[in-house]
C-alpha positions in Angstrom: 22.2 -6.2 -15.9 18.4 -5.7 -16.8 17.8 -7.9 -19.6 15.5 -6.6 -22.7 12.6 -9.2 -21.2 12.7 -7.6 -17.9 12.9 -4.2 -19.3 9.9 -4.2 -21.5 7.9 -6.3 -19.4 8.6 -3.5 -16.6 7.6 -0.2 -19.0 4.4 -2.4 -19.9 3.7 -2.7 -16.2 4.5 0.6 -15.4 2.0 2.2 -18.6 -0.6 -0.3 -17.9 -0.5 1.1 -14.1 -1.6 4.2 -15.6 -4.1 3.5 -18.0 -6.1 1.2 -15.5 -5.8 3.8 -12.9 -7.2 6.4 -14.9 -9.9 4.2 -17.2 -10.4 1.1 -15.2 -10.1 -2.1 -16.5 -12.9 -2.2 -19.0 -12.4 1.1 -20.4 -8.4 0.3 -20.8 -7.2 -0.7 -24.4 -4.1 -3.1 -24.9 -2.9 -0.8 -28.0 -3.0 2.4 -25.8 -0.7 0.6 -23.2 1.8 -0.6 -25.9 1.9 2.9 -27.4 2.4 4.5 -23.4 4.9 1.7 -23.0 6.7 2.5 -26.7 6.4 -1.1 -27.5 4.6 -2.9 -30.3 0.9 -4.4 -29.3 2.3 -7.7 -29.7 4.5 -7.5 -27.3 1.7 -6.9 -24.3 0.2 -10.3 -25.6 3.5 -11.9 -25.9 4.1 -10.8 -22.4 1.3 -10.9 -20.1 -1.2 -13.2 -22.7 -3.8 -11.2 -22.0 -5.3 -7.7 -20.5 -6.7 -9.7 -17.7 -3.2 -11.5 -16.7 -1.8 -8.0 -17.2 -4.2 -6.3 -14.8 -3.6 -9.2 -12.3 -0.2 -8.6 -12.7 -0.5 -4.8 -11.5 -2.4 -5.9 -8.8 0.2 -8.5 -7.7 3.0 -5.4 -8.2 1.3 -3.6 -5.1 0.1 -6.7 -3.4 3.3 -8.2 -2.5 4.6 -4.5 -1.2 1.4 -4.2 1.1 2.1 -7.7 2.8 6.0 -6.4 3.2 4.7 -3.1 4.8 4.0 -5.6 7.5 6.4 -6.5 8.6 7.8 -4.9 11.5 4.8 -6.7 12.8 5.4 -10.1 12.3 8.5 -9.9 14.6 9.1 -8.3 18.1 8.8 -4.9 18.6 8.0 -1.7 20.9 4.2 -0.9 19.8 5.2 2.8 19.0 8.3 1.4 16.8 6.1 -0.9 15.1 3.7 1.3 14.1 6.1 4.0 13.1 7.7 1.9 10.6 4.4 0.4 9.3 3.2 3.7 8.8 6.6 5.1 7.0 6.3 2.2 4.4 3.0 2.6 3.5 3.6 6.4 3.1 6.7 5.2 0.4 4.3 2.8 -1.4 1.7 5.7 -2.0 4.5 7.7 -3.3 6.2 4.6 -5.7 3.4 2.9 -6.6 1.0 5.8 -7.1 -0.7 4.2 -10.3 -1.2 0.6 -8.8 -2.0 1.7 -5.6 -5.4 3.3 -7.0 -5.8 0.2 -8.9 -6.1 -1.6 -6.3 -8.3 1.0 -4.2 -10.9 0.5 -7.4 -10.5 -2.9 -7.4 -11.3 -3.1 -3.8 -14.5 -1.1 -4.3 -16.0 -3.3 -6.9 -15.6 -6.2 -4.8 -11.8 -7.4 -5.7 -13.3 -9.5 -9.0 -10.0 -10.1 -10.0 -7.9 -11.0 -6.6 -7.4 -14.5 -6.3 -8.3 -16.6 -3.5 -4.9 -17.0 -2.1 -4.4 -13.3 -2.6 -7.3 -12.5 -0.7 -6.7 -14.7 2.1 -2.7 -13.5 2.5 -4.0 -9.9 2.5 -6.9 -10.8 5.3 -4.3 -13.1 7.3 -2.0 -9.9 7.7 -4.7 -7.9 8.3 -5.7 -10.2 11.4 -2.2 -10.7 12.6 -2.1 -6.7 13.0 -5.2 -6.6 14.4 -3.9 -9.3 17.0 -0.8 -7.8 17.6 -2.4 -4.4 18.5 -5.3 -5.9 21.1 -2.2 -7.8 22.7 -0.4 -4.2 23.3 -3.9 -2.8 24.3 -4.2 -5.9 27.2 -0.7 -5.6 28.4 -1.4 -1.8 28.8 1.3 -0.4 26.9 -1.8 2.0 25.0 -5.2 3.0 25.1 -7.9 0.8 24.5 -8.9 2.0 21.1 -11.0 -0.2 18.9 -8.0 -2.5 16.7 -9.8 -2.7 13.8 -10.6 1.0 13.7 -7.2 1.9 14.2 -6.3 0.0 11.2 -8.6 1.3 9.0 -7.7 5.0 9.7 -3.7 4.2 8.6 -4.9 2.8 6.2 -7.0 5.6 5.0 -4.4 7.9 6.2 -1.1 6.9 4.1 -3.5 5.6 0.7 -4.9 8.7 0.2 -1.6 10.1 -0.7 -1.7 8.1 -3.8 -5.3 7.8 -4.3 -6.8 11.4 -4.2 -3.3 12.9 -5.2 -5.5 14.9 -7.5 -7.4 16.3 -4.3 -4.3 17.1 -2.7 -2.5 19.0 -5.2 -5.2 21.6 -5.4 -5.6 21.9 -2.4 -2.2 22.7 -1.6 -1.4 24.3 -4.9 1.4 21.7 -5.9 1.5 19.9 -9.1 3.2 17.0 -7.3 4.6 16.3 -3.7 8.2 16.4 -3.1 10.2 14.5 -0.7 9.5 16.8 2.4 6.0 16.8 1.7 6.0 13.0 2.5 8.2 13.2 5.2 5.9 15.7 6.9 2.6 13.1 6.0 4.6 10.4 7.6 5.4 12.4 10.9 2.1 13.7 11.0 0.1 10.5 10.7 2.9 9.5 13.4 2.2 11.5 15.7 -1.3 11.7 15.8 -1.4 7.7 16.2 1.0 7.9 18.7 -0.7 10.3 21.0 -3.9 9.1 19.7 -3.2 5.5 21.5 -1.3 7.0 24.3 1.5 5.1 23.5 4.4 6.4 26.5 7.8 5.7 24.8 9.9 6.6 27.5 9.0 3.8 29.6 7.9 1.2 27.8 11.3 -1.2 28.1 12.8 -3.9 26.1 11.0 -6.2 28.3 7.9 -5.5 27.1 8.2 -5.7 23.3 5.2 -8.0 22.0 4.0 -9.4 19.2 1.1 -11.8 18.2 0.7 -15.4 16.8 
């Protein structure tokens, strides 16, 4: 059962998500997170201390999901069922975690003031590992010799911008918001374009040959 603490600590979360991702941190007020919350003021400084623990908290909410999207490659796996499942969860985080996942786009853009050292160096660790993981598969043969890093970049680019330029996708496609079998089309499409994009042959790649990297 959700306690009061954990409830009110989620909804000021949740509204400060929002009001960061549109205004940024500077422009951001405390008192117009309480009131998108529907808690008092005090209660953001009771919980969090502070705006700047608070917006170090929202980071940390999309943090933690981004190392977890991950992990399919920290264990061993066929390169085109590694990469389908990375790609599926960071489609779901762009649809959950919308608000903090533009948060963290900004914050990435001005030079991630406000990520600690240790967050930074989990995030580039994982980063690495993939990137090791992927160059192993491309020396073994089991896909095209495409450029790791590249390939990284371009999922990413390709699931965030679901979240972060939802604006630019709604009018585009006339929707006011993407429904379940709009993602599940993203996800196949990204899918498939990596997987034919690397010349990844599923048929025959066997158990055998399931790699990952140290």
């Amino acid at each position: 059962m959700t306690s009061i603490r954990e409830r009110n600590r989620a909804l000021i979360l949740r509204a400060a998500s929002e009001e960061f991702a549109d205004k940024g941190f500077a422009a951001s007020k405390t008192s117009d997170i309480a009131a998108k919350a529907g808690v008092p003021k005090p209660n953001v400084y009771y919980y969090f201390k502070s705006k700047e623990n608070l917006y170090r908290e929202v980071l940390e909410s999309i943090i933690e999901p981004l190392l977890e999207a991950s992990a399919p490659f920290n264990q061993p796996g066929k390169p085109a069922d590694v990469l389908r499942a990375y790609i599926r969860s960071k489609i779901r985080i762009s649809r959950e975690l919308a608000f903090a996942s533009k948060v963290f786009a900004s914050e990435i853009m001005h030079g991630a003031p406000h990520l600690s050292a240790e967050q930074t160096a989990q995030l580039n660790a994982q980063a690495k590992h993939n990137i090791a993981c992927i160059q192993g598969w491309i020396d073994l043969g089991l896909m095209a010799a495409v450029d790791p890093h590249h390939l990284l970049f371009s999922i990413w680019a390709a699931t965030q911008t679901y979240a972060d330029f939802d604006w630019q996708i709604s009018t585009v496609t006339g929707k006011a918001s993407l429904d379940e079998a709009d993602y599940e089309a993203a996800a196949q499409t990204i899918i498939r374009l990596v997987i034919k994009g690397c010349e990844i042959d599923e048929v025959h790649t066997s158990a055998s040959e399931q790699v990952t990297s140290a």
